[in-house]
DRENTOR-966381 format. One line per 8 residues: number of its first residue (from 1); their letters; for each residue y, x, z negated of N, C-alpha, C. Coordinates in steps of 0.001 Angstrom, whole numbers, plus 500000, padded with zeros to 6 digits. Layout:
N
NUM) A) Y X Z Y X Z Y X Z; ...
This chain:
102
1) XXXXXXXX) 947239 898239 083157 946017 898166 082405 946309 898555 080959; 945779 897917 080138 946278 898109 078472 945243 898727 078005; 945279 899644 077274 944447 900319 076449 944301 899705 075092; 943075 900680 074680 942462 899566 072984 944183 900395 071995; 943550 900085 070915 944980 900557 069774 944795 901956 069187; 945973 902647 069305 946124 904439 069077 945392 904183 067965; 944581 905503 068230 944024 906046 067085 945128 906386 065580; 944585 906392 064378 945451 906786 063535 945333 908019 063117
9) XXXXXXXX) 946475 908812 063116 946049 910242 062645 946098 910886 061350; 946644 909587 060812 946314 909834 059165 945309 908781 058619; 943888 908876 059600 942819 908121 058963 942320 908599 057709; 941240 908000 057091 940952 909185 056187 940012 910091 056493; 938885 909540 057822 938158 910481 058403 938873 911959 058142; 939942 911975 059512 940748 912952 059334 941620 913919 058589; 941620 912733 057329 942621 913717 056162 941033 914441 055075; 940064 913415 055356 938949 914391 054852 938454 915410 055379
17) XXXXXXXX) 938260 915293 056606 938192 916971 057183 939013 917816 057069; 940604 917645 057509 941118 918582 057485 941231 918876 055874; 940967 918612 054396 940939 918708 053135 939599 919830 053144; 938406 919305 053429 937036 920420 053907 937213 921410 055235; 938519 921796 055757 938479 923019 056537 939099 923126 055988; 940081 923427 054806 940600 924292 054092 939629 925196 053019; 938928 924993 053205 938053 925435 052349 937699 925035 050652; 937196 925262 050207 936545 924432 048927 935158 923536 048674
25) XXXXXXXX) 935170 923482 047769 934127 922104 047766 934307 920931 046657; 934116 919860 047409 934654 918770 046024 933802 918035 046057; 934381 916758 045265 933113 915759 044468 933482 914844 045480; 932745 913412 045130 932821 912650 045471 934203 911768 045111; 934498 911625 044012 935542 911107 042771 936471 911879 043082; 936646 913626 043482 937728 914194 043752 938574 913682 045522; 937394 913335 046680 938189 913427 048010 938096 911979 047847; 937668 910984 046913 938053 910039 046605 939808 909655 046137
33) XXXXXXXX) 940280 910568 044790 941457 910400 044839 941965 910826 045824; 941915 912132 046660 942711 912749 047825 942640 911907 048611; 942061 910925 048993 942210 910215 050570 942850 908657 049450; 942994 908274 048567 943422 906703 048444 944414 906911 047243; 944262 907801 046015 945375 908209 045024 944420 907388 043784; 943262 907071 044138 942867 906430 042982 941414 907118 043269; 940611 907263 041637 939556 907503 041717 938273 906610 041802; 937816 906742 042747 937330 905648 043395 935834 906334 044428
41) XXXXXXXX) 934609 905836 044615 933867 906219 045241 933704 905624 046909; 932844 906326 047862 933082 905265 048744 933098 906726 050273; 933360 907541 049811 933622 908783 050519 932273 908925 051431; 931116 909196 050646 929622 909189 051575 929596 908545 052797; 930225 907469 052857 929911 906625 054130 931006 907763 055170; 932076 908189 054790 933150 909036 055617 931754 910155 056320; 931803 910853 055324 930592 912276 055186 929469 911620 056349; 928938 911052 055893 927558 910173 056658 928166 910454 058232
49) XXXXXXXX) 929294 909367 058957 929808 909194 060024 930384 910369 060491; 931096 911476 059672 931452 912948 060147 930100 913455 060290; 928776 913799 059610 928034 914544 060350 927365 913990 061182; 927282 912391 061383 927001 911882 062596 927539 912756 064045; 928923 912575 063714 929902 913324 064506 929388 914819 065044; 928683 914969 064247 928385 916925 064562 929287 917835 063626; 929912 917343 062328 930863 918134 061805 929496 918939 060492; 929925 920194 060220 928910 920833 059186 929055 920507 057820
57) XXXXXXXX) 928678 919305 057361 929035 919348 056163 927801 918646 054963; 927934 920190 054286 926444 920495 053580 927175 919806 052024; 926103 920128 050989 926292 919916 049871 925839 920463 048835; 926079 920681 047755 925595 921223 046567 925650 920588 045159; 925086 920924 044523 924640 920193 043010 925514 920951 042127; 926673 920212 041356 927500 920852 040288 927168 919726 038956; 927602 920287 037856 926948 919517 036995 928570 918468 036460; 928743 917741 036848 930096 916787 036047 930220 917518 034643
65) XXXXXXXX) 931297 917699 034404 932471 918311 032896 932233 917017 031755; 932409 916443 032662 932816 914847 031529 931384 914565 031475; 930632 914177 032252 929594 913040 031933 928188 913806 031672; 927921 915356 032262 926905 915941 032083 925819 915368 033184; 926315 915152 034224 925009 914280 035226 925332 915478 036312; 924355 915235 036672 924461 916049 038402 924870 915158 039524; 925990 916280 040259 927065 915052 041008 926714 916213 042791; 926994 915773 043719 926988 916178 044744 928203 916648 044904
73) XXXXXXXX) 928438 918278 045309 929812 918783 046077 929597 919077 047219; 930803 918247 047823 930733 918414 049631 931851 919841 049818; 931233 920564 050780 931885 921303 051518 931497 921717 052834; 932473 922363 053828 932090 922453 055156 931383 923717 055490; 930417 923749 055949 929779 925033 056283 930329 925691 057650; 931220 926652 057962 931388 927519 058980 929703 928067 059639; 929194 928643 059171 928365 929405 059593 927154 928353 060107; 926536 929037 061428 925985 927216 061530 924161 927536 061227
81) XXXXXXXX) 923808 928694 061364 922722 929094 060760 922480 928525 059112; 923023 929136 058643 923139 928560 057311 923273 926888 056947; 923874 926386 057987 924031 924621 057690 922717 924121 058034; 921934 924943 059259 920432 924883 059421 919604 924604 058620; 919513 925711 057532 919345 925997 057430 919224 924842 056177; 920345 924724 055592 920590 923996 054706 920328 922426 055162; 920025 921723 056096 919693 920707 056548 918329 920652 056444; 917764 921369 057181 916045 921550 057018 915612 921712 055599
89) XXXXXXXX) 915832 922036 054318 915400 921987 053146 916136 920713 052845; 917069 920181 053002 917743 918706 053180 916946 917587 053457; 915739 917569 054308 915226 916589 054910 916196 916124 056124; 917109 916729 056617 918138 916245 058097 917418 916041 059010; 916094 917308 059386 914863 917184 060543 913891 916865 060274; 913527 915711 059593 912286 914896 059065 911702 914474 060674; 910782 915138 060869 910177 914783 062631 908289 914085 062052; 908263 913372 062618 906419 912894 062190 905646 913732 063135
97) XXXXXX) 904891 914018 062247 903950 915221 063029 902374 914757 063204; 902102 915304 064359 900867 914378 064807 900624 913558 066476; 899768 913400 066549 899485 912515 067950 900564 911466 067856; 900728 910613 068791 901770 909283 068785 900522 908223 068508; 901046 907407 068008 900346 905852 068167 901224 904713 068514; 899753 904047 068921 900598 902882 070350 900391 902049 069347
């Protein structure tokens, strides 16, 4: 019986997590160069599918050096109260509240 094709273990899923359990927090443009060598966007969709996954990974507002805009920094939250925590002011548990309608 043949199995589907080995996983790769230098996906970038994987080289992005293990980059966010080292601890830190980066940009978008930064785990952009770390996962391809070019600066390049495209990372969110990774992020998106890891906390699909169940992995903790919150974010924060740093202000860009160069451009003066407000940029999103990803980092992994250990503590899982706090990622709660940080999801729920997030909009993560947007639930409709109210009777159901048919």
């Amino acid at each position: 019986m043949k199995r589907g094709a080995k996983q790769n273990p230098y996906s970038q899923d994987k080289i992005m997590l293990a980059v966010l359990s080292k601890g830190g927090s980066f940009t978008e443009l930064e785990l952009g160069k770390m996962l391809t060598g070019k600066v390049q966007r495209g990372v969110r969709t990774l992020i998106a599918a890891a906390r699909k996954n169940g992995h903790q990974i919150a974010d924060k507002p740093v202000i860009n050096s160069q451009t003066k805009r407000l940029n999103k920094s990803y980092y992994l939250e250990t503590n899982e109260k706090k990622y709660i925590i940080w999801a729920r002011q997030n909009g993560m548990f947007n639930f409709k509240v109210g009777a159901p309608t048919w």
